[in-house]
Backbone atoms as SQL, in Angstrom:
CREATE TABLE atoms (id INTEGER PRIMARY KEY, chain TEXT, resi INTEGER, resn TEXT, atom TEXT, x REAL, y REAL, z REAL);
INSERT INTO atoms VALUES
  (1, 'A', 1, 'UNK', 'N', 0.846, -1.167, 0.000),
  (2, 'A', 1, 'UNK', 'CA', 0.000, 0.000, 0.000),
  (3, 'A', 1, 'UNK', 'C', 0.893, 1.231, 0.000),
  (4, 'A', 2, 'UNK', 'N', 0.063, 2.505, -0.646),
  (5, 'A', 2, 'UNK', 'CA', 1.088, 3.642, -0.732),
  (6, 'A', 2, 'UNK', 'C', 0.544, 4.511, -0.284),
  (7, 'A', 3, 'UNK', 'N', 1.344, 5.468, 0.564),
  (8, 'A', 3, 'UNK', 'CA', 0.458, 7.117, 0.502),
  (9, 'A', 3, 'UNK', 'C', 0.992, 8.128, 0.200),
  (10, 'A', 4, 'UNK', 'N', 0.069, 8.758, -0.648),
  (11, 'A', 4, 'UNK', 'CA', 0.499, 9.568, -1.651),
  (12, 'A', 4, 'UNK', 'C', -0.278, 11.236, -0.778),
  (13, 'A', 5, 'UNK', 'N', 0.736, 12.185, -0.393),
  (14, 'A', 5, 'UNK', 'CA', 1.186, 13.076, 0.389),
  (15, 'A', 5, 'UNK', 'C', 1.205, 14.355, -0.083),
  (16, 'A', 6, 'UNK', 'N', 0.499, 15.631, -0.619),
  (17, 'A', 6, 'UNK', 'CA', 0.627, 16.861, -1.106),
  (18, 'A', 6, 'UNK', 'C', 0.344, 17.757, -0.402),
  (19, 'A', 7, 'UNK', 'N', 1.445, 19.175, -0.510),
  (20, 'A', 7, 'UNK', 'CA', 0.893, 20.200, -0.110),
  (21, 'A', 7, 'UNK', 'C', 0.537, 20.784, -1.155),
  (22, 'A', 8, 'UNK', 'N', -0.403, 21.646, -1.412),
  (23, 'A', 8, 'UNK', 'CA', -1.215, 22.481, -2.479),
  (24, 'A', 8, 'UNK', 'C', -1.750, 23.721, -1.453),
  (25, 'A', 9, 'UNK', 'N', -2.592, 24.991, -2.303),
  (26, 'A', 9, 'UNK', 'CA', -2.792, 25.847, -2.379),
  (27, 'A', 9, 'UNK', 'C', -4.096, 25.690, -2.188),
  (28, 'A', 10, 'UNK', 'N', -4.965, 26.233, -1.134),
  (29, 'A', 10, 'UNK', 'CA', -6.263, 25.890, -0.980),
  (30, 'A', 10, 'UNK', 'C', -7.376, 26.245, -2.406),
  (31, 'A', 11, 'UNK', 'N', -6.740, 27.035, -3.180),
  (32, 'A', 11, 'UNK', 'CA', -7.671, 27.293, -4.231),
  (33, 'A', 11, 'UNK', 'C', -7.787, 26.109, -5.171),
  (34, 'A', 12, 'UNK', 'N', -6.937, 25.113, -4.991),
  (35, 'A', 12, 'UNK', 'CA', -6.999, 24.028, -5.924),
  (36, 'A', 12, 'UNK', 'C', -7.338, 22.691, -5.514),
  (37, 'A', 13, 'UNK', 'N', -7.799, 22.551, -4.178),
  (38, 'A', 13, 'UNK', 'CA', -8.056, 21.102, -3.409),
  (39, 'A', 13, 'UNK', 'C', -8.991, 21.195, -3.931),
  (40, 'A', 14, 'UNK', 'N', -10.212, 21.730, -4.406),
  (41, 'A', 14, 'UNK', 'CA', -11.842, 21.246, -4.622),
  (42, 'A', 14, 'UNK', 'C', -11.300, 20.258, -5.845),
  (43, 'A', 15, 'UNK', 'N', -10.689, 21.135, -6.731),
  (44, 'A', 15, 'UNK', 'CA', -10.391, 20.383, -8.018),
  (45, 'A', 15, 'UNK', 'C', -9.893, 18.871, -7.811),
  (46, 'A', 16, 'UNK', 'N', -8.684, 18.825, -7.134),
  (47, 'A', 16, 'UNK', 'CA', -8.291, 18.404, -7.074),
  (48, 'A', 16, 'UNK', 'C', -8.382, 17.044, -6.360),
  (49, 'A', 17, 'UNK', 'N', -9.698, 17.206, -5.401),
  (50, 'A', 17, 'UNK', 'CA', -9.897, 16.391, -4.802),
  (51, 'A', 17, 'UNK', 'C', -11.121, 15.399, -5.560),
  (52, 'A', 18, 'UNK', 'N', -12.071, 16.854, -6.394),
  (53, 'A', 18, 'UNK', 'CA', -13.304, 15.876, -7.226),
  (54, 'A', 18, 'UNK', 'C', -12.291, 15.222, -8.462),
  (55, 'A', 19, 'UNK', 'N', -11.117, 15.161, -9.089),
  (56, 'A', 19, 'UNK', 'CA', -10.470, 14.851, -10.387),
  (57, 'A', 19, 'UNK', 'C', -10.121, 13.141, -9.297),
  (58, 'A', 20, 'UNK', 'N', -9.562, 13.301, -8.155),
  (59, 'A', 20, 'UNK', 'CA', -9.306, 11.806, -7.180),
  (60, 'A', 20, 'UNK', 'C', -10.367, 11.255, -7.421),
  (61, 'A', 21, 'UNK', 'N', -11.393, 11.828, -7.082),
  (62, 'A', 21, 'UNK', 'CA', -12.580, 10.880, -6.770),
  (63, 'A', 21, 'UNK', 'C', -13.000, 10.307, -8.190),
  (64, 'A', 22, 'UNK', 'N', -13.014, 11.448, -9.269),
  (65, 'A', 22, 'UNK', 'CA', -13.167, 10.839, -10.461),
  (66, 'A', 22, 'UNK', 'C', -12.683, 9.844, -10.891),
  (67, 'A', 23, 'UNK', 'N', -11.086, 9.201, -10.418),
  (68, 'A', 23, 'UNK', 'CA', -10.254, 8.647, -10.964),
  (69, 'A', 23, 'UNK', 'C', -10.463, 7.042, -10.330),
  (70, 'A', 24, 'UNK', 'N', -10.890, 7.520, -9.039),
  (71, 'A', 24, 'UNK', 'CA', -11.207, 6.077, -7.907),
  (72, 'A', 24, 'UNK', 'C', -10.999, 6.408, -6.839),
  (73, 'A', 25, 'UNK', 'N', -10.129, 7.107, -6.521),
  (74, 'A', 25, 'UNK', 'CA', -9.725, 6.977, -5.011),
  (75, 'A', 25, 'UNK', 'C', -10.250, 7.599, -4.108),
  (76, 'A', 26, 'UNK', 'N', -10.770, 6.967, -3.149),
  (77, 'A', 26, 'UNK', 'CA', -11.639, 7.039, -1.971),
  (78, 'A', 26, 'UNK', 'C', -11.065, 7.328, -0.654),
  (79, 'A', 27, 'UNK', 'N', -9.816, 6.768, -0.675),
  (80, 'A', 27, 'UNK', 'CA', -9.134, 7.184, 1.130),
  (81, 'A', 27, 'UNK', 'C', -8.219, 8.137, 1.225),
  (82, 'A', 28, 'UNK', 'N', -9.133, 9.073, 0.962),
  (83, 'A', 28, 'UNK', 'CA', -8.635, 10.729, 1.258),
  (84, 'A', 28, 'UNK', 'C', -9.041, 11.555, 2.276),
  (85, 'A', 29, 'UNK', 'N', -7.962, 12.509, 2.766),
  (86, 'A', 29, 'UNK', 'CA', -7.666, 13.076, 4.050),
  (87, 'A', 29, 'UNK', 'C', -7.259, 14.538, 3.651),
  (88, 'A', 30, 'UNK', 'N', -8.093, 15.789, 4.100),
  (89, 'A', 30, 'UNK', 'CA', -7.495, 16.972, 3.927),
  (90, 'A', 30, 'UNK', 'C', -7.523, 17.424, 5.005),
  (91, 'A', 31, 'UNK', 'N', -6.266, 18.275, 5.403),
  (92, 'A', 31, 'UNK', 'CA', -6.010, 19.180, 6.565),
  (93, 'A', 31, 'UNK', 'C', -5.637, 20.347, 6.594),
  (94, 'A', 32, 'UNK', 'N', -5.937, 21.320, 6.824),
  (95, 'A', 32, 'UNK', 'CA', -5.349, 22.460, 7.238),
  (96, 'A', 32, 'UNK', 'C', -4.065, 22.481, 7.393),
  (97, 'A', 33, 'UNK', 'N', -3.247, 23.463, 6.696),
  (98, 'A', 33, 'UNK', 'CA', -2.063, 23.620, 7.259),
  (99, 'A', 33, 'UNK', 'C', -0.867, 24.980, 7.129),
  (100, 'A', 34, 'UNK', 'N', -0.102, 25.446, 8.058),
  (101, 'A', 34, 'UNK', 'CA', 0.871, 26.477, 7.093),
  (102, 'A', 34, 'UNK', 'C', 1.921, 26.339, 6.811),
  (103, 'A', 35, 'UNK', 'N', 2.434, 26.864, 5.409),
  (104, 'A', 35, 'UNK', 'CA', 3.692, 26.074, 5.509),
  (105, 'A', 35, 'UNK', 'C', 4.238, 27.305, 4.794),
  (106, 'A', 36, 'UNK', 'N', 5.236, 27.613, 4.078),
  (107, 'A', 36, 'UNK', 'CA', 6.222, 28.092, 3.379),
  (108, 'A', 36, 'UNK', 'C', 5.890, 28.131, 1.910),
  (109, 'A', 37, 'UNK', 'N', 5.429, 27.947, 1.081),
  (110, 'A', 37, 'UNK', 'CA', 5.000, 27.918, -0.464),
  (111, 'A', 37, 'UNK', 'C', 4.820, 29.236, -0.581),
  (112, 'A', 38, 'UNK', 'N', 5.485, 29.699, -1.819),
  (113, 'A', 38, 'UNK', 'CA', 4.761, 30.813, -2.456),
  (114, 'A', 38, 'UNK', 'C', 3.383, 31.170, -2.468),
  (115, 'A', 39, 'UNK', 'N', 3.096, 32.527, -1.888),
  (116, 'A', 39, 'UNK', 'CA', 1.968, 32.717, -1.925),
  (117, 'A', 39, 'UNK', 'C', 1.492, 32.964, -3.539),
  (118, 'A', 40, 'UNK', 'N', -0.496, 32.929, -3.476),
  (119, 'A', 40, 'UNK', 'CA', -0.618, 33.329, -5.054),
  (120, 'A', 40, 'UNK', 'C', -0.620, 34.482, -4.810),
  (121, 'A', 41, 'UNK', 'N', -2.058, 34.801, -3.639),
  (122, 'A', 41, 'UNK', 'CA', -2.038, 36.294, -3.224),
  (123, 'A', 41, 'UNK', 'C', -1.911, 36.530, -1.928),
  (124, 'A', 42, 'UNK', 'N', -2.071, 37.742, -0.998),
  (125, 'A', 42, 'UNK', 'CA', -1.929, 38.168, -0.187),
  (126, 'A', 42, 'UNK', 'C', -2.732, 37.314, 0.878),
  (127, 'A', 43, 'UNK', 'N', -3.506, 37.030, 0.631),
  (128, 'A', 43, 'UNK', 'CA', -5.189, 36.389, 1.525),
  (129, 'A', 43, 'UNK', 'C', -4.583, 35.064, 1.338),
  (130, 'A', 44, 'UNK', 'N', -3.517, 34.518, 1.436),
  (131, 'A', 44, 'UNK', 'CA', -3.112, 33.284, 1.482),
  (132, 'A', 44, 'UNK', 'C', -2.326, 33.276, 2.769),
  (133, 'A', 45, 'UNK', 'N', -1.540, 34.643, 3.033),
  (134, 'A', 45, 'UNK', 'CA', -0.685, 34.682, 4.020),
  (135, 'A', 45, 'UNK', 'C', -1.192, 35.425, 4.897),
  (136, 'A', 46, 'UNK', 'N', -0.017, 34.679, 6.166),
  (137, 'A', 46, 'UNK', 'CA', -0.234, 35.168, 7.323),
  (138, 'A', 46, 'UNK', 'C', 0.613, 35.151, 8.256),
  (139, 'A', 47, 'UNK', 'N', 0.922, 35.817, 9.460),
  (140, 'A', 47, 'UNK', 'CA', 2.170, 35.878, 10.095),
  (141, 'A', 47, 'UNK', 'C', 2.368, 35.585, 11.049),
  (142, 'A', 48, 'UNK', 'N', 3.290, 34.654, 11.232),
  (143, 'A', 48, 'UNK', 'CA', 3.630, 33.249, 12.290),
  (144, 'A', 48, 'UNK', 'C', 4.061, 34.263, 13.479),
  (145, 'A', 49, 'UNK', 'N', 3.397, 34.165, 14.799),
  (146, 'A', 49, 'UNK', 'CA', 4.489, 34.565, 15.752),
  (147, 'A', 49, 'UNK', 'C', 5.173, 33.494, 16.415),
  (148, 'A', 50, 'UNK', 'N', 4.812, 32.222, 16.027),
  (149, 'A', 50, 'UNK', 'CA', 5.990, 30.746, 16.377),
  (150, 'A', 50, 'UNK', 'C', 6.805, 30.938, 15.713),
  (151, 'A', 51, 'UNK', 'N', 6.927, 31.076, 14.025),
  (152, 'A', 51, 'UNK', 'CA', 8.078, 31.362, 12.918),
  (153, 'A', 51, 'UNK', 'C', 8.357, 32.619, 13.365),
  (154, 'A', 52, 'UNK', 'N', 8.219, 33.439, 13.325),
  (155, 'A', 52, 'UNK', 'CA', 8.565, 34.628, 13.559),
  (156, 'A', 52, 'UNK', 'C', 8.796, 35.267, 11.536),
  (157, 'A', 53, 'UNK', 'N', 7.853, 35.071, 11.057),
  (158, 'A', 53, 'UNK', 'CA', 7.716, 35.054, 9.537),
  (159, 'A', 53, 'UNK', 'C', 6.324, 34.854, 9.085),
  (160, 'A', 54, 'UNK', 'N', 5.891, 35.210, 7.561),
  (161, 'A', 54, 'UNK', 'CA', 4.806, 34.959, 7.102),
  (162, 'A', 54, 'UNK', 'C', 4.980, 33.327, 6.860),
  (163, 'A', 55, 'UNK', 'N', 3.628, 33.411, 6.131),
  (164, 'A', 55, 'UNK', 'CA', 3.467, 31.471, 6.005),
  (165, 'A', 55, 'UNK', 'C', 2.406, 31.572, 5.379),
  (166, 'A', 56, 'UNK', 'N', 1.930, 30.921, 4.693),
  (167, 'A', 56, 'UNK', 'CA', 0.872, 30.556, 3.364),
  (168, 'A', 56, 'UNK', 'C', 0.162, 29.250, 4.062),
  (169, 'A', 57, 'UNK', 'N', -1.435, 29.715, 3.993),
  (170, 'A', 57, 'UNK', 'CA', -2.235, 28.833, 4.122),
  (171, 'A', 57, 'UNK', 'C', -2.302, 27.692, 2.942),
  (172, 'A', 58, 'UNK', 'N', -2.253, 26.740, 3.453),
  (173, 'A', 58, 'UNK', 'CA', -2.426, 25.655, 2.683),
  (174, 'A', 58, 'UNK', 'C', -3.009, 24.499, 2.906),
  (175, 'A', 59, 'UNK', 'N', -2.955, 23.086, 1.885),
  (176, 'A', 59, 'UNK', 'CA', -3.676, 22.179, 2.356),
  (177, 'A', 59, 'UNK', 'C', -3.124, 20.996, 2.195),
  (178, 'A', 60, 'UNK', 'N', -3.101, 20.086, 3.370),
  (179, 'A', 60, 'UNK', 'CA', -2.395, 18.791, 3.158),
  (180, 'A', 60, 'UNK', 'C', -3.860, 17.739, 2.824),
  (181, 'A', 61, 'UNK', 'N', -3.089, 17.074, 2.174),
  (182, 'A', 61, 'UNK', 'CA', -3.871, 16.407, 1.052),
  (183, 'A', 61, 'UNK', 'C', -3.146, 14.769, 1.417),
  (184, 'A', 62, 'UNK', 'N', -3.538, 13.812, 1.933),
  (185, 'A', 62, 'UNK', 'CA', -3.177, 12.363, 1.888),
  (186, 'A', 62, 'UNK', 'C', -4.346, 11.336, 1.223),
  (187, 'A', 63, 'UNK', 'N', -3.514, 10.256, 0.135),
  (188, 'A', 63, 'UNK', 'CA', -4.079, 9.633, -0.517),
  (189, 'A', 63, 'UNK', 'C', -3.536, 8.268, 0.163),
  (190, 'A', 64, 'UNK', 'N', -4.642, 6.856, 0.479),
  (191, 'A', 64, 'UNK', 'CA', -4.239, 5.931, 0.130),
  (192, 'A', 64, 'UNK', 'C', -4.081, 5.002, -0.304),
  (193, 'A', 65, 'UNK', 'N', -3.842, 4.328, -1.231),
  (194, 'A', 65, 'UNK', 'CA', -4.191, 3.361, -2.549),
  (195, 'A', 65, 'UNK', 'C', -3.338, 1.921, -2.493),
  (196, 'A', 66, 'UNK', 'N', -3.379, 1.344, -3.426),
  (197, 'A', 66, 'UNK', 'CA', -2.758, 0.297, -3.775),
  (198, 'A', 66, 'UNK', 'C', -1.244, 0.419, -4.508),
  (199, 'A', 67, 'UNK', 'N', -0.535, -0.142, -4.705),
  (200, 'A', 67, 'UNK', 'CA', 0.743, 0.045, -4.983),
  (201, 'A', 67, 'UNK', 'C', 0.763, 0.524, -6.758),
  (202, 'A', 68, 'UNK', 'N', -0.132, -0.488, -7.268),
  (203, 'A', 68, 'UNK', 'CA', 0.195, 0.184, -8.612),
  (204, 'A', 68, 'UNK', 'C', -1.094, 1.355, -9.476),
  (205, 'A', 69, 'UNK', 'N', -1.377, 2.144, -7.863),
  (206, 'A', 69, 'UNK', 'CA', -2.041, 3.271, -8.574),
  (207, 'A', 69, 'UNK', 'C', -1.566, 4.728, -8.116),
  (208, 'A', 70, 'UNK', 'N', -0.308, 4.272, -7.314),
  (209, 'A', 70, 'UNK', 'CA', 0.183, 5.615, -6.769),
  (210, 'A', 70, 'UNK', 'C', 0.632, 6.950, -7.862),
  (211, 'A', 71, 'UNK', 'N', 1.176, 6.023, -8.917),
  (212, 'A', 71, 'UNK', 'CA', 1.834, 6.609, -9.591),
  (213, 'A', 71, 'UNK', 'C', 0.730, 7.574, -10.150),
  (214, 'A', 72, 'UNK', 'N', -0.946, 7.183, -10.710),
  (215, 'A', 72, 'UNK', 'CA', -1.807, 7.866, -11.205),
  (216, 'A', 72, 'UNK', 'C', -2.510, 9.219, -10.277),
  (217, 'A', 73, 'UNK', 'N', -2.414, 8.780, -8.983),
  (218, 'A', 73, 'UNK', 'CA', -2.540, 9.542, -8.149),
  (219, 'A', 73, 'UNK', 'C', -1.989, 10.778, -8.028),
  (220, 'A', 74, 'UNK', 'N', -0.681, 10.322, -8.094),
  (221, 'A', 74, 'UNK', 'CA', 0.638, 11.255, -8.017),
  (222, 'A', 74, 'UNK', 'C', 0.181, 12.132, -8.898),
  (223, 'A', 75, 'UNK', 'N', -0.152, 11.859, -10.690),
  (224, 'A', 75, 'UNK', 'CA', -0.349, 12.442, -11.956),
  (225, 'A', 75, 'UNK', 'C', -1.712, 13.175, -11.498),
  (226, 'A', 76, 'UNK', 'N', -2.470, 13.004, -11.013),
  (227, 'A', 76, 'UNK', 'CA', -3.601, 13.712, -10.828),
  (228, 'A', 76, 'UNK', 'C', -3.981, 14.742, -9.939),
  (229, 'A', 77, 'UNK', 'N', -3.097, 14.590, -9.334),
  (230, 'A', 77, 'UNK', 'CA', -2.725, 15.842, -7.891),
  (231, 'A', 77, 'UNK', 'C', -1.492, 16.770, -8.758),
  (232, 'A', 78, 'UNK', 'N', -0.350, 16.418, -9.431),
  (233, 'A', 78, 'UNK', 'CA', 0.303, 17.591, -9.946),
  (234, 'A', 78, 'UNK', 'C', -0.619, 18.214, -11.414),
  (235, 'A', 79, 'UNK', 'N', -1.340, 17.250, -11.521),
  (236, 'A', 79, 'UNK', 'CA', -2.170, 17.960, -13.466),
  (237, 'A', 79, 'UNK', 'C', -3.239, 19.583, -12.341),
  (238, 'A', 80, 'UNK', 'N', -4.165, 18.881, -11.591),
  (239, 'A', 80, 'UNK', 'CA', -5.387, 19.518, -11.019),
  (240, 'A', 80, 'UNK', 'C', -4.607, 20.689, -9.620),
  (241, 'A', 81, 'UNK', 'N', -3.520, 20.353, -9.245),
  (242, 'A', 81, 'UNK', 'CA', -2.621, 20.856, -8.731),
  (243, 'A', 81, 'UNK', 'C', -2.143, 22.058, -9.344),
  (244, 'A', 82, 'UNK', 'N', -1.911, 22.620, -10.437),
  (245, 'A', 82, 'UNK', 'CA', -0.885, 23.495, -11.183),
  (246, 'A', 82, 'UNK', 'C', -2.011, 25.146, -10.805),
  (247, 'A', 83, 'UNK', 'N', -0.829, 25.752, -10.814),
  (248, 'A', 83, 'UNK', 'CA', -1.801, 27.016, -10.150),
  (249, 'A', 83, 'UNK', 'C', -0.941, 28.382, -11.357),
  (250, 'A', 84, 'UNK', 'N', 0.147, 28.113, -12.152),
  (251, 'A', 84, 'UNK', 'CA', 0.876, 28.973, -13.019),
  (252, 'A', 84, 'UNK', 'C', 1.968, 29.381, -12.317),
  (253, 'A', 85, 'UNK', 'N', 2.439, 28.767, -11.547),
  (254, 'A', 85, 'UNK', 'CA', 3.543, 28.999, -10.204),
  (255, 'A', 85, 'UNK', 'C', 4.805, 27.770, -10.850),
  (256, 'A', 86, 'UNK', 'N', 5.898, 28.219, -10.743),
  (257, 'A', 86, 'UNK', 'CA', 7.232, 27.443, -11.005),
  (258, 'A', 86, 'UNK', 'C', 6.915, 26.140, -9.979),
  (259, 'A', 87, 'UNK', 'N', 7.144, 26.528, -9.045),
  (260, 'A', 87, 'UNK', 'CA', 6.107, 25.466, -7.793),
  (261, 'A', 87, 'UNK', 'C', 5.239, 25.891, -7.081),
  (262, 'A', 88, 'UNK', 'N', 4.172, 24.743, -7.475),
  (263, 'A', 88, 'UNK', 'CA', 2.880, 25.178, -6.820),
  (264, 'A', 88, 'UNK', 'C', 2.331, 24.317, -5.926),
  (265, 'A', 89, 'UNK', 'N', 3.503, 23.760, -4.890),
  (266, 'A', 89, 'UNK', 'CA', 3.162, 22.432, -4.098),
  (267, 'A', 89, 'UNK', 'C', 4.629, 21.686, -4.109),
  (268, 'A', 90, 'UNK', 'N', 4.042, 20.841, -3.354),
  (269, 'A', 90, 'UNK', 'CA', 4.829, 19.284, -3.345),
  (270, 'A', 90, 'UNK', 'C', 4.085, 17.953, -3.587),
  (271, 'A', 91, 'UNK', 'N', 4.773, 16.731, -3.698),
  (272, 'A', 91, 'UNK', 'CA', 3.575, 15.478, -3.504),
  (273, 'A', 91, 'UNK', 'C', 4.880, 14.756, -2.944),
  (274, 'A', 92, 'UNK', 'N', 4.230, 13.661, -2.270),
  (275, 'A', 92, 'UNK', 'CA', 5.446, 12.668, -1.926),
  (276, 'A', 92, 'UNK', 'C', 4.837, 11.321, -1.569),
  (277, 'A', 93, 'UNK', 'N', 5.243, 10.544, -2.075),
  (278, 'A', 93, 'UNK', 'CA', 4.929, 9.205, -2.014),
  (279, 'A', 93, 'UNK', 'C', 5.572, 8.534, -0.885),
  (280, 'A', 94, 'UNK', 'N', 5.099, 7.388, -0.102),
  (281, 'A', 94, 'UNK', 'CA', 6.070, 6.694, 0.816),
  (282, 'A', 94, 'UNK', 'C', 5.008, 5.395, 0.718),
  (283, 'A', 95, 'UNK', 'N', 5.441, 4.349, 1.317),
  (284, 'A', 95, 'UNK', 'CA', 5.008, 2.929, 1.601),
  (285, 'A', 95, 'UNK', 'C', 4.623, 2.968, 2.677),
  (286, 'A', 96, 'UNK', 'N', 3.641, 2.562, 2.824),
  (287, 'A', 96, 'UNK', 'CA', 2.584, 1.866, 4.045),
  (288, 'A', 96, 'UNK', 'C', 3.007, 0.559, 4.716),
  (289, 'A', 97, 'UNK', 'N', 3.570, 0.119, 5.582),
  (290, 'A', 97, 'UNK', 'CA', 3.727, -1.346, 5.763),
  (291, 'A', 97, 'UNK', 'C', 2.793, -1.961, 6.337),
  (292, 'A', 98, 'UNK', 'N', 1.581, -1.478, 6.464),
  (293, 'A', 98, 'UNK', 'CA', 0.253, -2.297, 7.331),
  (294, 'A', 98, 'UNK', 'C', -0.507, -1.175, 7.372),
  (295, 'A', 99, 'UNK', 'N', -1.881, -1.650, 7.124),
  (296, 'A', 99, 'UNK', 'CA', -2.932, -1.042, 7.284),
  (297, 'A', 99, 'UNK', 'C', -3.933, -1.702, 8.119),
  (298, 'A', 100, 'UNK', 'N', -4.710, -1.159, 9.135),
  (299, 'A', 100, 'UNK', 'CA', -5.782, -1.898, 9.659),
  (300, 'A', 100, 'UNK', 'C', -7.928, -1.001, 10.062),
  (301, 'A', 101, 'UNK', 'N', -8.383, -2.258, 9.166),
  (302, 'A', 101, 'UNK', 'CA', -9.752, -0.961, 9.423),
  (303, 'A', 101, 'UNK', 'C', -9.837, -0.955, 11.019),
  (304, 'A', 102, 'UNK', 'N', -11.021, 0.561, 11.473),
  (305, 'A', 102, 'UNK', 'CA', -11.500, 0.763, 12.512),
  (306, 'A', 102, 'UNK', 'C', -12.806, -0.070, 12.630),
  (307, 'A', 103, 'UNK', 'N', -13.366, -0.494, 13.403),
  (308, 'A', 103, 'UNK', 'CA', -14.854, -1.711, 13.036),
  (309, 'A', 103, 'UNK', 'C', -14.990, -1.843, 14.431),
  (310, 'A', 104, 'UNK', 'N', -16.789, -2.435, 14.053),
  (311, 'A', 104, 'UNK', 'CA', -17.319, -2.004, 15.281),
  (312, 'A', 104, 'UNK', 'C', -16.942, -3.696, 16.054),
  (313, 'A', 105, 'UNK', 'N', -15.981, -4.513, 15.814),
  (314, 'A', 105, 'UNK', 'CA', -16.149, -6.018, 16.456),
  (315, 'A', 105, 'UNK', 'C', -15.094, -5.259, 17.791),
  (316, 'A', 106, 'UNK', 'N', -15.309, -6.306, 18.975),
  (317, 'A', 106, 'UNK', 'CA', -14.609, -6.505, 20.134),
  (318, 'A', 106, 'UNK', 'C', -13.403, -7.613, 20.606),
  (319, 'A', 107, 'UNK', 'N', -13.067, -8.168, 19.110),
  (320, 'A', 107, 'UNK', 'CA', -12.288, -9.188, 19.416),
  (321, 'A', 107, 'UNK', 'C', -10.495, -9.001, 19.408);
């Protein structure tokens, strides 16, 4: 199993998240987050008094799939991803070594 890991620009998760769903993938996770990315505009940023710096609202984005669909995943988060920015994000893939569902048994 893989999970496939992006930061993006909140203006592009809707897309980006209905183009996943279009594609198949169902075990998706978005979070809030700030990080360092180029802002597009101003109303993206905001100023850390932990950093002691601005910081760009953004959105973490986790996918998790099967091994041989990461790669499409990957392709579908940088296509629906692109904002006209040199970089407009990250993605990062890593391996899962176990997964287990939550369920309602007691055993």
């Amino acid at each position: 199993m893989k999970e496939v890991k992006a930061f993006v620009h909140r203006g592009r998760v809707v897309d980006i998240i209905h183009a996943l769903e279009d594609a198949g993938f169902r075990y998706l996770s978005v979070s809030d987050v700030k990080g360092l990315l180029q802002a597009i505009s101003a109303q993206e940023q905001t100023y850390s008094m932990e950093l002691g710096e601005r910081v760009t609202n953004q959105i973490k984005l986790e996918v998790f799939c099967e091994d041989d669909q990461a790669e499409r995943a990957v392709q579908v988060i940088r296509l629906h991803g692109r904002t006209g920015q040199n970089v407009a994000g990250w993605v990062y893939l890593s391996t899962v070594d176990r997964a287990w569902p939550i369920d309602g048994r007691t055993d």
